[in-house]
Each structure stands twice: as C-alpha cells, then as structure tokens.
C-alpha positions as CSV (number, residue, x, y, z in Angstrom):
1,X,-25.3,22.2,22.1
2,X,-23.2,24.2,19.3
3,X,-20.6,22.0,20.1
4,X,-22.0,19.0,19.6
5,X,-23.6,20.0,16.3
6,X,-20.3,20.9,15.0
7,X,-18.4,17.2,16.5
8,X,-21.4,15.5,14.7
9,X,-20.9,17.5,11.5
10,X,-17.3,16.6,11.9
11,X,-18.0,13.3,12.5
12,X,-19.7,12.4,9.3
13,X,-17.2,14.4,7.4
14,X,-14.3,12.6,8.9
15,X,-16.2,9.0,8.3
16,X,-17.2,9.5,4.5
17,X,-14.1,10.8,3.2
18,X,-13.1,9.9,-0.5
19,X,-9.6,8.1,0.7
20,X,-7.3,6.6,-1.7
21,X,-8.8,3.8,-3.1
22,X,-11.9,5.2,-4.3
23,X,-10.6,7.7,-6.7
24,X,-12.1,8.2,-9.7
25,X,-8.3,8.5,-11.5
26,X,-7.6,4.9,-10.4
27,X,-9.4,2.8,-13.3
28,X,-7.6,4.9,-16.4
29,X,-4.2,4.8,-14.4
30,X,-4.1,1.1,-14.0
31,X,-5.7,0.3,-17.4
32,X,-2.8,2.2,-18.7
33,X,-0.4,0.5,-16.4
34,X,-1.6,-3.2,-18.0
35,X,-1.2,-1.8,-21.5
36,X,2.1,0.5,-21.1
37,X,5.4,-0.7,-22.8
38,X,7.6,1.7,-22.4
39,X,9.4,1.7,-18.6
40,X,9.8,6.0,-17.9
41,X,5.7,6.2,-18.9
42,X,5.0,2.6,-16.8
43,X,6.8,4.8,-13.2
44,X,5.0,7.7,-14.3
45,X,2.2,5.8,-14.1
46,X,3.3,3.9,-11.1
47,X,4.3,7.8,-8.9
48,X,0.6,8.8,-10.3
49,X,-1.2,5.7,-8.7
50,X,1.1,6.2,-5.4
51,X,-0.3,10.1,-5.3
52,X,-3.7,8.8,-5.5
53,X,-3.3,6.1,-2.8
54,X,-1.9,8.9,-0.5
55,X,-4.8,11.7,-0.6
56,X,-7.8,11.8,1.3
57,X,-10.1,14.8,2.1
58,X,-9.2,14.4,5.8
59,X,-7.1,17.3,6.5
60,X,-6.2,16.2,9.5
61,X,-5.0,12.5,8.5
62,X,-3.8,14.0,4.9
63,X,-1.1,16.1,7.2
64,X,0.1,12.6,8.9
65,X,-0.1,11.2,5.4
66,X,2.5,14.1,4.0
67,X,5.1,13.4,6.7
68,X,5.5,9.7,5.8
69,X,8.5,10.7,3.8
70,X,10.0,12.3,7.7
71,X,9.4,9.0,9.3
72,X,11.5,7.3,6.3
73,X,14.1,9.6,6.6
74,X,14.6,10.0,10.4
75,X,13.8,6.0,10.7
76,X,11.3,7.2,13.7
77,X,9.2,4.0,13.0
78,X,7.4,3.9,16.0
79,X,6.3,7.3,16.1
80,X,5.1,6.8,12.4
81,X,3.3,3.4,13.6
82,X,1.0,5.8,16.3
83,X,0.6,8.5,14.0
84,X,-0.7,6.2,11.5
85,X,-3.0,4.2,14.3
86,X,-4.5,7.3,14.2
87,X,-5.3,7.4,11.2
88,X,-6.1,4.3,10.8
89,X,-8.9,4.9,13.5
90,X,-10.3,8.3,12.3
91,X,-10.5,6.5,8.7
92,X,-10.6,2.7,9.1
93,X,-11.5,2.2,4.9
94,X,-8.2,4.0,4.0
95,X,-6.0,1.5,2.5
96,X,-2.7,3.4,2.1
97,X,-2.5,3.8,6.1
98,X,-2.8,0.6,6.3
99,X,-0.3,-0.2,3.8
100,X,2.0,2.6,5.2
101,X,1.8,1.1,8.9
102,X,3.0,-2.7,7.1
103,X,6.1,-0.8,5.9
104,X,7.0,0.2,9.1
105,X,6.1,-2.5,10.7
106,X,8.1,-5.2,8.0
107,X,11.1,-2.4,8.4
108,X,10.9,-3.1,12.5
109,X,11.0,-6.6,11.7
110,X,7.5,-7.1,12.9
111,X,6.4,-9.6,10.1
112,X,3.1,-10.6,11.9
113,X,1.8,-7.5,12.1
114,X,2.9,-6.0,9.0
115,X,0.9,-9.0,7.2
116,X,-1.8,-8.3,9.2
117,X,-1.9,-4.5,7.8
118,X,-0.9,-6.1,3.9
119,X,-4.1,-8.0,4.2
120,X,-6.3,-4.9,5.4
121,X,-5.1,-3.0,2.4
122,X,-5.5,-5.8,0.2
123,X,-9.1,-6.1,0.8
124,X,-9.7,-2.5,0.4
125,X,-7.6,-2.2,-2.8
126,X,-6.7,-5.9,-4.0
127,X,-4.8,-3.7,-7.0
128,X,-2.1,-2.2,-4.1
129,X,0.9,-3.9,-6.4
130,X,3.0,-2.2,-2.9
131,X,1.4,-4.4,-0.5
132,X,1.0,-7.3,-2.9
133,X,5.3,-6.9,-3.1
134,X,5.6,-6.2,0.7
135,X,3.5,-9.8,1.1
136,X,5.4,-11.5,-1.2
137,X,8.8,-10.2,0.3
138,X,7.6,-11.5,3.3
139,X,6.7,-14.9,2.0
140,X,10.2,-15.2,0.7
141,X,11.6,-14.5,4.2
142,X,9.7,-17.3,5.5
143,X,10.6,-19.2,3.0
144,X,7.7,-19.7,1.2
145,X,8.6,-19.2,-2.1
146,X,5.7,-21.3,-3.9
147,X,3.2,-18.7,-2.2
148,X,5.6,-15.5,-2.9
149,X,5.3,-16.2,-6.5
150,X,1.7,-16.7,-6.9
151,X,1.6,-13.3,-5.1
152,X,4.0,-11.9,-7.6
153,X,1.8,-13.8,-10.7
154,X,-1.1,-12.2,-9.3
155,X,1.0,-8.5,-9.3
156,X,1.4,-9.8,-13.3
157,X,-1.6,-9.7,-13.5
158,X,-1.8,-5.5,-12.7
159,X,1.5,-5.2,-14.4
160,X,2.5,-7.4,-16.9
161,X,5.4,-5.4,-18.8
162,X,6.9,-4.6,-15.2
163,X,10.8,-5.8,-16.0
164,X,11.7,-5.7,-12.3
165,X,8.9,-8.2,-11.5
166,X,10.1,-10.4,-14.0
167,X,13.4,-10.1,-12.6
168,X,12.1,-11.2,-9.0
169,X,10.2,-13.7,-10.4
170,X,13.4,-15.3,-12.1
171,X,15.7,-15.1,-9.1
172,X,12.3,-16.9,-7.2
173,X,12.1,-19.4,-10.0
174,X,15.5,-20.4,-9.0
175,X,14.9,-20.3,-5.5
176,X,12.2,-23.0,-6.1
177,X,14.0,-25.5,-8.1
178,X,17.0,-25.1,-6.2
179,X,14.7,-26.0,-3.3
180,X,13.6,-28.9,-5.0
C-alpha cells in the first residue's frame, strides 16, 4: 500500500513539473532579446533563454537533459532519440525534449519526424527561435524557400536586431528570385 502511495505521489510530481517553457524568467529575457542592440548582450541573452528551455524539476529527466551535450559529441543519435522518448513520455508538455529529439532526428536525416517534433515544440513554446530555425532549414532542404522565409520573418518577429538572421534571410532572398 506504501508503495503505491509513494508511485502516486511520484506520479503527480513527475506530471506537474515547471518544464522549460513556463518559466517565469522567459517574458524579461525575450523582451530584452526584441529590444537588445548590441550582439555579445543579444547571445547572452540567447545562452540565458537556452538554460531556461533546458531545466525542469524532474530530476530524473533533468539528468537526460544534462547529457545532451554527450550525445552531440559522441554523435550517439539514437541512443539520445530513446533517452529523450523517455522524457518525452514522463513529461509530454516539455518543449525542449521535443525540440532536442528534432535535432537529432534532422542530424539522422530523418526530416519527417524531426518536423513532427519542431511542431510539438512550437505549440508549446511558439517563441523556440531553435525550432522555428531547425523548420526553416528544413523548408529550404525541400526547397521551399517561400515558406522558409516566412518562418525566418516570423523568428524577426522574436529577434529583430539578430544580424545572422538577416544574413539567412538575404542568401534566401536570392534563392527566391533566382528561382523565379
């Protein structure tokens, strides 16, 4: 009976976990990042939204999130896929799993899926610039470079003084009308 208690208790703890997208810090940091001007305070802001993404108050899941940088570096991309399947189903509202699993997927060369994941995190956290990029690069791949850059219009929208976006946006520009 103890047991149960406890897997109950567990339970609910596991399912309303504060995860990435809902933190309080979020608002401020991307205000900032629409207003900022300057481009070593724009990645600052940029690394803190990225740390914010990445926590949760799943210890458990929190560990597979910390390793992400070991499946990057060791290029283990299946193993990061499970691990993050796993997360994905002890926390199913936590955008950044989803958004890592895309990057692993879109590094496999698994497009479909990877989409799939971009538009799970997109509709936890429409402001997830990194899976608004990963959709567009994918768009571009496809060839569909109308779509990619109204996805990177709407990323001006978070980040309008971004210079690399407007560098990508450029080089898509040209794309188009040499398409034309």
């Amino acid at each position: 009976m103890i047991k149960v208690i406890l897997s109950l208790i567990f339970l609910i703890f596991v399912t309303n976990s504060n995860a990435d997208q809902n933190s309080p810090q979020l608002d401020n940091l991307f205000e900032d990042l629409y207003k900022v001007q300057d481009l070593t305070q724009q990645n600052k802001i940029v690394s803190n939204i990225w740390s914010e993404w990445m926590k949760t108050d799943n210890p458990e899941s929190q560990k597979i999130m910390d390793m992400i940088p070991y499946f990057f570096q060791t290029r283990n991309y299946v193993e990061a896929i499970e691990a993050l399947s796993y997360v994905i189903e002890q926390e199913p509202n936590f955008s950044e799993a989803y958004n890592k699993r895309a990057t692993f997927y879109f590094m496999m060369g698994d497009f479909e899926n990877s989409m799939k994941d971009i538009e799970s995190t997109l509709a936890l956290e429409p402001r997830h610039f990194g899976a608004l990029d990963g959709m567009s690069r994918i768009l571009i791949s496809y060839q569909q470079y109308e779509q990619a850059f109204q996805v990177y219009e709407e990323m001006m929208s978070l980040m309008p003084n971004d210079v690399t976006l407007h560098m990508k946006m450029d080089r898509l520009s040209k794309l188009i009308y040499d398409d034309a």
